[in-house]
N, C-alpha and C positions, 0 to 999 in steps of 0.2 A: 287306737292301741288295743292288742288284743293281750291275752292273759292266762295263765293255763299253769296249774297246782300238780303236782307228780298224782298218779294212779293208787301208790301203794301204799296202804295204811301205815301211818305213821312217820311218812317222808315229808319233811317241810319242802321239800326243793319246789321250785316255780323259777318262771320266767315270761319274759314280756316281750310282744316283736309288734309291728304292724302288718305283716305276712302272716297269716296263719300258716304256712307250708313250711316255714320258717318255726315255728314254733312245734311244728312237728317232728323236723329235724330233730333240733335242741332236745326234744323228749323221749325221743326213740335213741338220742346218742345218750343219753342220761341214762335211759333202760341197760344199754349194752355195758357201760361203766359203772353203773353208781350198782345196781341191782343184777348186775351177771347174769342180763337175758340175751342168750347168745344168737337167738331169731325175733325179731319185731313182726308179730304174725300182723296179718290184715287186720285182725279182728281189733287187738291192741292198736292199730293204728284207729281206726275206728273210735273208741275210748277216746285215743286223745282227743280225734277232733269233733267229740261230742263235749268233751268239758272245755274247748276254750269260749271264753267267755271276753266279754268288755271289762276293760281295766277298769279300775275305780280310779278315781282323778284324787291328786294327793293331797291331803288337807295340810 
């Protein structure tokens, strides 16, 4: 399970998939909705999938 915390300072939003491409999704559709980025450049794609990471396993 992979893992991936929003970009913008001060956003709690995250989400979790086993697809990273998937998780990419989810955070480029979050960008467009939550944060009113009306292009998801390369670069920002980028970003995200440099921050997903391994989930932590739940205590």
């Amino acid at each position: 399970m992979k893992q991936y915390e929003c970009l913008v300072p001060g956003c709690q939003w995250h989400t979790q998939a086993d697809d990273p491409a998937e998780i990419v999704r989810r955070a480029a559709d979050h960008l467009r909705s939550v944060h009113a980025e009306a292009e998801v450049r390369p670069e920002m794609i980028d970003r995200i999938k440099q921050r997903i990471h391994a989930a932590q396993a739940a205590q």
